[in-house]
C-alpha positions in Angstrom: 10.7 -26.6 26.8 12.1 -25.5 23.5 12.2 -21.5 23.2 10.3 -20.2 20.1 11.8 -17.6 18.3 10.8 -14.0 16.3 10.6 -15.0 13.4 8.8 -11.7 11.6 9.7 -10.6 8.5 11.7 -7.1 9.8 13.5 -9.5 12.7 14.6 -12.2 9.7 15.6 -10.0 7.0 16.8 -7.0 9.1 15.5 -3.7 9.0 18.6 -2.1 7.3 17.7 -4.4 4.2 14.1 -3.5 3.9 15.6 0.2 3.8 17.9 -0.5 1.2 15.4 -2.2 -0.9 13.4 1.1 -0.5 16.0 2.7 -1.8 16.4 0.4 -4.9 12.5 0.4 -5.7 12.6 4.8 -5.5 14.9 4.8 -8.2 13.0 3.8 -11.5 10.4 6.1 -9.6 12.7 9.2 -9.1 14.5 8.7 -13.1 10.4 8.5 -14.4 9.5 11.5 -12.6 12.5 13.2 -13.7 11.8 12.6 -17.4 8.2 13.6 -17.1 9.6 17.0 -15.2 7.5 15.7 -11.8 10.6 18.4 -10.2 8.8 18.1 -6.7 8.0 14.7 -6.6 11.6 14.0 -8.0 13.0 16.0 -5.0 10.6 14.5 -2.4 11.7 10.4 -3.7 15.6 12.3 -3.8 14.9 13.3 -0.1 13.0 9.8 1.1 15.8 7.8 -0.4 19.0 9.8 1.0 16.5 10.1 4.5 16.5 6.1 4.0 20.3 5.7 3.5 21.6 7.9 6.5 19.1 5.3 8.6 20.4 2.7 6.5 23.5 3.5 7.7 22.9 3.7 11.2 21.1 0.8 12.0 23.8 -1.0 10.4 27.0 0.3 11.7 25.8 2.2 15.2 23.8 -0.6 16.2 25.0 -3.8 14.6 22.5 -4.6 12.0 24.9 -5.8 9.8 24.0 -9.0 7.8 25.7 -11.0 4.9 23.0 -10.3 2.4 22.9 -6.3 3.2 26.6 -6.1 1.8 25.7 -7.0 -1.6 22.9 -4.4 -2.6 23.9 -1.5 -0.4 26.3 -0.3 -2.5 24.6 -0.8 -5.7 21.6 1.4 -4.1 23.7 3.9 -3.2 
């Protein structure tokens, strides 16, 4: 009998990518609330997103998450 695989959305895509997507959708949200002076809700997005790229980082380097398609937008969401 065959074995049938996870095949969720977090298990395909990897968690560390979903995060760093996060991270790419907060910041057209963090530069709007900026403009518009939103100084706590531009601090709170500032907080989420750096919260989001410490785990980022952990999930990809401390426990292996590491996929081909996480290389190519980390950076640029850093």
């Amino acid at each position: 009998m065959a074995e049938q695989k996870d095949t969720s959305y977090i298990q395909a895509f990897g968690l560390a990518n979903i995060l760093t997507i996060l991270r790419m959708v907060l910041i057209p949200v963090f530069v709007i609330a900026s403009v518009y002076q939103l100084h706590l809700l531009a601090f709170a997005v500032f907080v989420v997103a750096g919260t989001t790229d410490f785990l980022d980082r952990y999930i990809a380097g401390y426990i292996g998450d590491v996929t081909a398609v996480g290389t190519r937008p980390d950076p640029r969401a850093d």
